[in-house]
C-alpha positions, -999 to +999 in steps of 0.1 A: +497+206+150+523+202+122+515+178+099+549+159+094+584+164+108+608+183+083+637+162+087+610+130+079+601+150+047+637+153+037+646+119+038+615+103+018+621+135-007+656+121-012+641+088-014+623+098-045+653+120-061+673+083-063+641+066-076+646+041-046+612+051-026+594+020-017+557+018-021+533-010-014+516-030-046+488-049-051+497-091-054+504-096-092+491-120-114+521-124-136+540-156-138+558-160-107+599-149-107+595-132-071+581-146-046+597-176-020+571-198-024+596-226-038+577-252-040+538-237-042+534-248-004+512-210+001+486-226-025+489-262-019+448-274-015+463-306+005+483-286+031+453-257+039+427-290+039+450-309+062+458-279+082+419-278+092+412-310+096+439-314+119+422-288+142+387-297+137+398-335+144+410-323+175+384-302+182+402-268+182+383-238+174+401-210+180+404-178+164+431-165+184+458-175+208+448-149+238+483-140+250+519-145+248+531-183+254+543-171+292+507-160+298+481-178+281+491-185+243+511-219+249+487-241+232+492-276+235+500-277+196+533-261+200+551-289+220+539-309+193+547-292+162+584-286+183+590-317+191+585-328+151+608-295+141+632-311+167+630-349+147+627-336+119+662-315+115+680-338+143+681-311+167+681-314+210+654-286+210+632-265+189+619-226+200+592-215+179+588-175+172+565-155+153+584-150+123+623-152+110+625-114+117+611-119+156+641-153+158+666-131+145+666-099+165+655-123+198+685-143+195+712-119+185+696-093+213+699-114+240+725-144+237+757-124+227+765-108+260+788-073+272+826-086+258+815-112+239+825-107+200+800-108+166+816-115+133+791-115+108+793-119+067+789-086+055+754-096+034+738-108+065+702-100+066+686-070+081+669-093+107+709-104+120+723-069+116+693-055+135+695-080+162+734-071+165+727-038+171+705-043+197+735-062+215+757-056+239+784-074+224+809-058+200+806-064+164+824-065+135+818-077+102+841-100+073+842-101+037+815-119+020+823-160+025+859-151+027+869-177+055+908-166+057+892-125+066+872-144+093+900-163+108+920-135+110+891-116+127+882-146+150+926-147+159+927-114+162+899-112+191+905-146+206+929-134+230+911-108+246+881-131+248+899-158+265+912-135+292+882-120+302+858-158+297+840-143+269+825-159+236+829-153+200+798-158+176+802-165+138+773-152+121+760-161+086+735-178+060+735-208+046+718-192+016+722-156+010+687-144+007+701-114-022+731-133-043+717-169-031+751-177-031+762-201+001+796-205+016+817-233+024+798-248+049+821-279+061+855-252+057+832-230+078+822-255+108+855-266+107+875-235+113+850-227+141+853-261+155+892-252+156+891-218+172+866-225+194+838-203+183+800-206+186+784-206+149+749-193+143+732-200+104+705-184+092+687-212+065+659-192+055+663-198+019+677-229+023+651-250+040+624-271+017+653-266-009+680-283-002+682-323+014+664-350+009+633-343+025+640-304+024+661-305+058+685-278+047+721-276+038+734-276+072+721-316+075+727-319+038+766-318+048+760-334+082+776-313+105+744-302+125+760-310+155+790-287+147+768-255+144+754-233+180+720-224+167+701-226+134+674-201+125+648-216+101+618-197+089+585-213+074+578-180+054+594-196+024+593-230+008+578-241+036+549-216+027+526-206+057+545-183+086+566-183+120+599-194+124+624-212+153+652-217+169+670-248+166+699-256+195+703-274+223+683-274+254+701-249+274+698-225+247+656-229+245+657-224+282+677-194+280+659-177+251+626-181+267+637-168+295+655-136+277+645-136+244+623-104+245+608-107+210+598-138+225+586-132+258+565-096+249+547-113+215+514-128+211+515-160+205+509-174+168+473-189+167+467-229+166+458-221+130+494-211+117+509-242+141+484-266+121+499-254+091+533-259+096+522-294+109+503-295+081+534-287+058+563-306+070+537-338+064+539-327+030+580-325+029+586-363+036+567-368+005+576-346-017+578-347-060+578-308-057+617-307-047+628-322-075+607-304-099+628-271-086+657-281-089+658-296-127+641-260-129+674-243-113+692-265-139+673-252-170+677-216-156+715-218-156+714-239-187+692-207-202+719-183-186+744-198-208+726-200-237+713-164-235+751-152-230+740-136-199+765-154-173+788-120-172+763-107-150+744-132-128+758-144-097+771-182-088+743-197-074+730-233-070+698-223-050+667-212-061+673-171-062+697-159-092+706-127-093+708-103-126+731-072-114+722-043-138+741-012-123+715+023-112+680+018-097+664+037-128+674+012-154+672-016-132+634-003-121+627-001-162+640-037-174+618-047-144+585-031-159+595-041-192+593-078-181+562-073-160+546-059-192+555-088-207+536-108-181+568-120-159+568-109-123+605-101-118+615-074-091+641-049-087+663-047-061+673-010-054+696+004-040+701+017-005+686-021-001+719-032-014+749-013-018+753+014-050+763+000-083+747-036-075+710-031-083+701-062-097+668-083-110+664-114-086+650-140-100+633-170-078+623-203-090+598-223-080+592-262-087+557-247-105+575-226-132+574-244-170+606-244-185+587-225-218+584-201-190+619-202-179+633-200-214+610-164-224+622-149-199+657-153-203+655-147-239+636-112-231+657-102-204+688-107-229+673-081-256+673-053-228+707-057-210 
């Protein structure tokens, strides 16, 4: 038997020529500027010691969830743990799935139907772009939160989907997961409103940061009720793992009923439900919020300072993005700051388009602003 296909070979050989091969690491034990733990929910003692007691206090023990929730993994926990999701970001319905990844490619797979119409930003995440492509509905994608491309776009289909009874999806995030830039939101819902189009967010990135409890933008600005469907994940600040589906009740119905990465899954386990129980207790009284964001405020206080605003991206959210041009220089200031004792990754290119490598930097509410301010002032004596 051979032992690996040629054309295989070829492609991780080129992978390695461009210094862009991707290879799996060990957790570091440098200060954190990487990971989407905002808010130190992963670590949190409280939330794991709630999360147990919770089960044990209701005497679940169980290791696993046996099946997917059509067969035999519906455990009783996930209408309740829905039902708060649903409260809890003023939504008719919550659909919980396995992880943002699993929502994403279910929901664009399956709702978006032949002669329907996708218009996506053009940074969407891999998740949207590889749901998309499992669609049957044609795609096309605008100019990064440039709303006059869009409403051309949506105008320039709108015809053709009115005469054959077909629907137009407007696709994007509510934080951009690799400039954590946002667009404009209310401009957004608006024009949607207007031209009659169904608009799908992805607030990853956004929930546990922005709101006053951590609700996300989209009920930071109040127009919930303007958007389709709202992907939230609880991978990030929310720290533990799955995601769902917010939306009204006809679309839970309809995604359990079509959703495949729903419907062929296992179930997640009463322990992972527990903890996401466990951690939206921990959002409505929260110190940890606030702490981030006068963090956010020293960072871009520190950009300035540093004279390094030429080349970080806008943002308000917790990611900031550093673009240093060619994966072999971005990949050294990287190690340089690692071997300093600062956990900052690279983002290489083909993960992002040539001639936009950049250092993302994420900020959590547990970074010390001594912390904050070394690594600014080291990363300004290497660019």
């Amino acid at each position: 038997m051979k032992n690996f296909p040629n054309k295989l070979q070829h492609k991780l050989d080129e992978r390695k020529t461009n210094n862009a091969l991707r290879v799996l690491k060990n957790q570091s034990y440098c200060i954190d500027f990487s990971s989407n733990d905002y808010l130190g929910f992963s670590k949190n003692e409280t939330i794991f010691d709630n999360a147990h007691n919770y089960l044990t206090g209701h005497k679940i023990k169980q290791n696993g969830a046996t099946g997917s929730r059509l067969l035999s993994g519906n455990h009783p926990l996930y209408s309740v743990i829905e039902s708060i999701l649903s409260d809890f970001h003023k939504s008719e319905s919550a659909l919980i799935f396995n992880s943002g990844y699993n929502a994403n490619v279910g929901f664009f797979s399956a709702v978006p139907q032949r002669g329907d119409v996708i218009l996506y930003d053009e940074y969407s995440h891999a998740s949207i772009r590889d749901g998309i492509s499992m669609s049957n509905a044609k795609a096309f994608k605008f100019t990064h939160n440039d709303l006059e491309a869009l409403e051309q776009l949506i105008l320039r289909h709108s015809k053709l989907v009115t005469e054959t009874q077909s629907s137009i999806y407007v696709v994007t995030e509510s934080v951009f997961s690799m400039d954590g830039d946002s667009p404009d939101l209310k401009s957004l819902s608006a024009l949607c409103m207007k031209l009659n189009t169904f608009l799908v967010i992805d607030e990853a990135h956004a929930i546990g940061v922005f709101g006053n409890q951590g609700e996300g933008l989209i009920q930071h600005l109040n127009i919930e009720q303007e958007v389709f469907a709202r992907i939230i994940t609880f991978g990030k600040a929310i720290g533990c793992h799955g995601a769902a589906i917010l939306g009204n009740e006809q679309l839970r119905q309809y995604l359990i009923n079509f959703s495949r990465s729903f419907i062929y899954t296992t179930a997640l386990p009463p322990h992972a439900l527990a903890t996401i129980h466990s951690a939206y207790e921990a959002l409505t009284a929260l110190d940890e919020k606030q702490k981030l964001h006068q963090n956010i405020l020293f960072f871009k206080n520190g950009i300035l300072k540093n004279k390094l605003q030429g080349l970080f991206i806008e943002s308000h959210s917790a990611i900031h993005c550093c673009i240093v041009s060619g994966n072999d220089k971005v990949k050294f200031i990287a190690e340089k700051l690692q071997e300093n004792g600062f956990d900052v990754k690279p983002i290489l290119s083909p993960t992002i388009p040539k001639g936009h490598e950049r250092l993302r930097f994420c900020l959590h509410s547990y970074n010390s602003e001594k912390e904050i301010a070394q690594v600014l002032e080291l990363l300004a004596t290497f660019v």
